[in-house]
N, C-alpha and C positions, 0 to 999 in steps of 0.2 A: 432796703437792701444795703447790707454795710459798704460795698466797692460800688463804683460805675466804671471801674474797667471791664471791658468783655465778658473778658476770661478769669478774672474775678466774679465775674457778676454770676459765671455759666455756674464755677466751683462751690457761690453761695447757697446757686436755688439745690444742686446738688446735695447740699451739706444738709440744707434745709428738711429735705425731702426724707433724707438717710436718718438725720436727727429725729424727725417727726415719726418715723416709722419704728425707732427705738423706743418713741415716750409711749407710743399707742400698743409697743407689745411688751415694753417692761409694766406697761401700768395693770395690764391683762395679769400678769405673770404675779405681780405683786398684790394685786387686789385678792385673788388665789392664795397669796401666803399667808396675809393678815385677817383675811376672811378667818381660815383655820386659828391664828392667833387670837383672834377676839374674841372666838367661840372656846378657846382652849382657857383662856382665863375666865370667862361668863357662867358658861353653860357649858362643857364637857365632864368639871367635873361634878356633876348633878347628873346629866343624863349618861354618863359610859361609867362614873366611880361610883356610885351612889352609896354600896357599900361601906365605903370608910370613911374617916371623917371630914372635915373639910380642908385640912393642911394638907393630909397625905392624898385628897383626892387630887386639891393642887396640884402636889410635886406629881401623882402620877400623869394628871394633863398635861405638864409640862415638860414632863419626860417625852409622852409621845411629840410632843412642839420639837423639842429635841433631836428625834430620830433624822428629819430631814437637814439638819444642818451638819451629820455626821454624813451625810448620803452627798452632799455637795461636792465634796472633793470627786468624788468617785465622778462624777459628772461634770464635774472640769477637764478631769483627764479623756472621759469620753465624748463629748460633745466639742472637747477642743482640738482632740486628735481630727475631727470632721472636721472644725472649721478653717484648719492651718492645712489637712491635705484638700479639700473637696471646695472651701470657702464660707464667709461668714453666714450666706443668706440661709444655705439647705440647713447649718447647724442651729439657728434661729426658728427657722421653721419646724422645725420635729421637736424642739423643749418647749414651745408651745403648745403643740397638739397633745404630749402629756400632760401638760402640769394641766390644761384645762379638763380633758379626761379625766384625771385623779382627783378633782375637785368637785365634779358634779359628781361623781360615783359616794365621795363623804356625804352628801347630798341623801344618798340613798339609803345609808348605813342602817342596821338598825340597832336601837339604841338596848342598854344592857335590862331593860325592862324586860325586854321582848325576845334575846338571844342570848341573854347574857355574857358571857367574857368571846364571846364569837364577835361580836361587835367592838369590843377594844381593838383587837385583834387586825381586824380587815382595815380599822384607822389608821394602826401604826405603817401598815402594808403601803396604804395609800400616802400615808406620807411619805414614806422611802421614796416613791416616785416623783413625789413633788420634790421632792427635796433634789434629787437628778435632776428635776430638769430646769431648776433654778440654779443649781451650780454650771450649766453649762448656758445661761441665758445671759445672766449680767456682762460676763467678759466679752460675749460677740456682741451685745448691742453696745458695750461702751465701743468699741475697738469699729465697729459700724457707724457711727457717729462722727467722734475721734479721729478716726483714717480718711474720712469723706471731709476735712473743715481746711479751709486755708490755715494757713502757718499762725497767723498771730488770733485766730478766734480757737482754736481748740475746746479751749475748757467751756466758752460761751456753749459750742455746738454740743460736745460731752457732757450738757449741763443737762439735755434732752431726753438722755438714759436717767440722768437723775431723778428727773419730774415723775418718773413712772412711780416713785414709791412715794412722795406723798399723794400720789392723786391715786393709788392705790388704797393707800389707808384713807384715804377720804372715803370712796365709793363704800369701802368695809365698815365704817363708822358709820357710816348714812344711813346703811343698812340696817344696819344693827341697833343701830338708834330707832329708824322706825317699827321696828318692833317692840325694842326694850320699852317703847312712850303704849304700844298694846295692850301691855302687862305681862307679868310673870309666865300667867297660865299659855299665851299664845308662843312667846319663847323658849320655851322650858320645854314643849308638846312637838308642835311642829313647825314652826312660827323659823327654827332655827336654820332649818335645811332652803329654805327659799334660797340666802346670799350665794349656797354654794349651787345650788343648780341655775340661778341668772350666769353663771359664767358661761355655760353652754352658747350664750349670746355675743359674749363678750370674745370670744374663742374664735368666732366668725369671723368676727372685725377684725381681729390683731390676725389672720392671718392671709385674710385679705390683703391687710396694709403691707405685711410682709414680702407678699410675693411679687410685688409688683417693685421693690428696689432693687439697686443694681448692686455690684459688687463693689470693695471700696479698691482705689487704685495701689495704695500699699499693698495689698494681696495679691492682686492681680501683677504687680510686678514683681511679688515674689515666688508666684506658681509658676515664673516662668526659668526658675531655679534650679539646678538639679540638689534632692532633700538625700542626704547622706547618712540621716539618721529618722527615726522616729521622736514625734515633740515632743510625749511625755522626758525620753531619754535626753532628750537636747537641752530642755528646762532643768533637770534635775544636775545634769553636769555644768550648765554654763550659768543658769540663774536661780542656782540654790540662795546665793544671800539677799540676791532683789525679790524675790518670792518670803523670805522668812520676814524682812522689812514690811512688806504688803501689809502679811497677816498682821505685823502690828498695828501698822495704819488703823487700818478699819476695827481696831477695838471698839475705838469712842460710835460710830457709825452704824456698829453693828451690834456691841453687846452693851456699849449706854446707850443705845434708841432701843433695844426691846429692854430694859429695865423703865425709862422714861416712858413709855408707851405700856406694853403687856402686863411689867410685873404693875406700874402704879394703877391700872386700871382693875387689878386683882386686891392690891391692898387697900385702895379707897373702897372699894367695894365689900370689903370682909367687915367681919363682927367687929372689932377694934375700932371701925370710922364709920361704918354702913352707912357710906354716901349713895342715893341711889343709880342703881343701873343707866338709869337712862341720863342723868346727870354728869356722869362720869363721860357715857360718851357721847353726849353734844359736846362736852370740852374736848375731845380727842376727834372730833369733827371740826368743831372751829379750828383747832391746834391743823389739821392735813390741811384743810386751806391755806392758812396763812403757810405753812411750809411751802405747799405747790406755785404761793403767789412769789415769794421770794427766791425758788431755786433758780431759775433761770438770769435776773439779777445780780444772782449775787454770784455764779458761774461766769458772769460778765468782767464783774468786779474782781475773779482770780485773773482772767488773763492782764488785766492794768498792775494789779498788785502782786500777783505771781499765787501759783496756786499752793505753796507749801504755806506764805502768808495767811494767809486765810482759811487754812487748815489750821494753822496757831491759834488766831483768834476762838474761832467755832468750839474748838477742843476745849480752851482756857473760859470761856463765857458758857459754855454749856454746865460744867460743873460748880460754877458761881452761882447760874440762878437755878440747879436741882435743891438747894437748902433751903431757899423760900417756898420753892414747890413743897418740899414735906413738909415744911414747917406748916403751911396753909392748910395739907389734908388732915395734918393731924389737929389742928385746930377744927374743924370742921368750917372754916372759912369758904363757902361754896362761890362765891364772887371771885375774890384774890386768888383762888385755885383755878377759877374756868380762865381769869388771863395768863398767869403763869405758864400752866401750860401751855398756850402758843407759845410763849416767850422761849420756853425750853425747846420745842421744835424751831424754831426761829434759830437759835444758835446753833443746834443741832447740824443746820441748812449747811453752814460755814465749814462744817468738816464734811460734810456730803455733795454737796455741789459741786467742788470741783473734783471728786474723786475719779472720776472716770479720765479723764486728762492725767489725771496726775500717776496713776498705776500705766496707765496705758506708756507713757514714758518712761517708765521702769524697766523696760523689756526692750530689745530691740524685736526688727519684725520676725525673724527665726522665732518660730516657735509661741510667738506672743500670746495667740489664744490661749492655748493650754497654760503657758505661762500664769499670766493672769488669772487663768478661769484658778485654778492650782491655789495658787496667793489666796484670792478670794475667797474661795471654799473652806479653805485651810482656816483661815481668822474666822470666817461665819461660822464654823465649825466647834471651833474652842470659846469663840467670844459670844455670840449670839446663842451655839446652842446650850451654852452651858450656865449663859447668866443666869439665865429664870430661875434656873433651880438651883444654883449658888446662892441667890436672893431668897430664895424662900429658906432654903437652908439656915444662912444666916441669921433668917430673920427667927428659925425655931429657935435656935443654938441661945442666941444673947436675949431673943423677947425685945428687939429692938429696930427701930427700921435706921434707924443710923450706923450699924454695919453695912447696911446696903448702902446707905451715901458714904461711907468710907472704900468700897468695891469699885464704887463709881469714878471715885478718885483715882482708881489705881490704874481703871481703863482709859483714863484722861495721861497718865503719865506712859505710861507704855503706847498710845497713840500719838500723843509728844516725839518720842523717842524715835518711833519708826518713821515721822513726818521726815525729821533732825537727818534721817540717814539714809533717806529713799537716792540712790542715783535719779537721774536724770536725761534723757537721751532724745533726741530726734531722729527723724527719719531723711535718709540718703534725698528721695524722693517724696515731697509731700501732697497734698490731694491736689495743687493746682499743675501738677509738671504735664497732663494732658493738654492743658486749656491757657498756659502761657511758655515761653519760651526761659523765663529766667530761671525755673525752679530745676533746672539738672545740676546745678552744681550742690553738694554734699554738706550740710548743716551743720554736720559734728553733734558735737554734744554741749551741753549747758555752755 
């Protein structure tokens, strides 16, 4: 326990709790995305494209990867209009029970052997919904976390939302790994739909853990407000420029971690390098370990160092060792690739770890969910959902994969940029003003 004051101590187990229930239902939420991501680079376009060739089947898999990250915004605004009138928990609770619903139904799809274009069809469907309901998940459970931590752990506590996506791509890789080590025949067949219907399991847990937390005291003392406006309309007038800075932020986080992760797990794996399946992702298995081991660490290490620090590093060290990364695949180097790869997620860690902290202070509490969820959506939307198939693109155009590490570059400067110009704000009232007597007097800003 960081304090042995009291009411430190009460605030920590609190923080703790609030923290823990965000890692257990982002990891749910995120295991759901990448599940679909892993199989959208593998196997979708084999079993939904079969018809065309293997580039254009590509770009069409990852068009549909696509669809949900254009669906996010729309799910910031509505999951966030819940959680700034009604509160964080109930909006927590319902983008869970889709995105787990949406995930076992791809589960059941049937593939274009069997119904032909009726089966793209019902994917892209189901991903719209995933995609809702991870646009409105990340910002309540960061802002869940975040809201519940004493004043100097934040980013420590906020590091809790973070842990859900590597231990998400873990469980996805694991999975996928143990089948990819089956063979072809058992993946390709039916071997692929298991990952997505174990979520039905997993769907349990995170909403169990869910409903058993409390509300965080920043909400609560601002429900007891009179609201003058509606929060989409509140964000758009008062935090139109903290919201455009966001979507910068998370370039590097959002659309260099699925280039680092989706597309190189599609390129090592094409005719060009034909590393095997299953090789590729044990290295994308070891690689979610070593991120899940590191994130909470190094979310430690923003609050000592401050969290825009350590955003600079991550950003600038991530696109350092993406050049040895290819340079490794395209050698066929399978050693110096399988640690690279950690290495990349490693750095990766630096721009994500303290993310939750660092948006969440972007915003004051007016409006914040939507705010954020907004910001969020908005960058996973242009960055995330449009890498893949900029990278593929690119890489038809020039016949080279060194357009995609100059792409890579570009989301490292523009992540730069947004870091350089994020405001910075605290809260009047922070999570210890229940449980000690010092915390009513007003924070300010940076």
């Amino acid at each position: 326990m960081p304090s042995t004051h009291p009411g430190q101590a009460k605030t920590h187990r609190k923080a703790l709790k609030s923290g823990f229930a965000a890692a257990v239902g982002t990891t749910v939420e995120w295991y759901d995305f990448y599940v679909y991501a892993t199989a959208a680079a593998i196997v979708f376009p084999q079993v939904f494209f079969p018809e065309v060739d293997r580039s254009l089947g590509t770009l069409a898999s990852f068009g549909t990867y696509a669809v949900a990250f254009f669906m996010r915004p729309l799910g910031g605004i509505i999951f966030g209009h819940v959680g700034d009138r009604l509160g964080r928990k109930p909006a927590l609770t319902i983008t869970l029970v889709i995105m787990g619903v949406a995930t076992v139904l791809v589960g059941c799809l049937p593939d274009y052997a069997t119904a032909g274009m009726l089966g793209p069809v019902l994917l892209i469907v189901l991903r719209m919904f995933q995609g809702l309901a991870v646009g409105g998940e990340w910002g309540g459970a960061s802002l869940m976390s975040v809201e519940s931590a004493p004043e100097k752990w934040k980013t420590f506590y906020g590091g809790f939302t973070q842990l859900g996506n590597p231990l998400g791509a873990l469980l996805s890789s694991a999975a996928f790994w143990g089948l990819a080590a089956a063979g072809d025949d058992v993946l390709m067949t039916w071997g692929w739909r298991i990952p997505f219907l174990f979520s039905v399991i997993l769907i349990g847990v995170g909403i169990w853990v869910r409903l058993r937390i409390e509300e965080t005291p920043v909400f609560e003392q601002e429900a007891t407000r009179e609201k003058d406006s509606t929060p989409i309309l509140y964000a758009l007038k008062f935090n139109w420029l903290p919201i455009l800075m966001g979507m910068g932020i998370i370039a590097m986080s959002s659309g260099g971690y699925v280039i680092a992760t989706t597309f190189v797990q599609n390129y090592a794996t094409g005719p060009d390098v034909a590393i095997g399946a299953d090789t590729i992702l044990a290295a994308m298995t070891v690689a979610s370990f070593v991120e899940a081991a590191v994130t909470l660490p190094l979310a430690a290490l923003g609050d000592k160092w401050g969290g825009k620090m350590l955003m600079y590093l991550g950003i600038g060290l991530s696109f350092a060792t993406m050049i040895p990364l290819i340079l490794s695949i395209e050698a066929g180097n399978v050693a110096v690739m399988f640690v690279l790869v950690s290495v990349v997620r490693l750095t990766l860690s630096g721009a994500w770890a303290p993310l939750s902290a660092l948006m969440a202070h972007m915003f004051r509490p007016q409006a914040r969910y939507t705010s954020m969820s907004l910001s969020y959506g908005l960058g996973a939307a242009i960055w995330g959902g449009l890498s893949p198939a900029i990278a593929s693109g690119l890489m038809a155009w020039t016949g080279s994969i060194w357009s995609v590490v100059a792409f890579f570059g570009l989301l490292s400067v523009v992540a730069w940029l947004g870091t350089a110009f994020a405001p910075q704000h605290r809260d009047a009232v922070d999570a210890t003003a229940r449980t000690t007597d010092s915390t009513k007097q007003s924070l300010g800003d940076h």
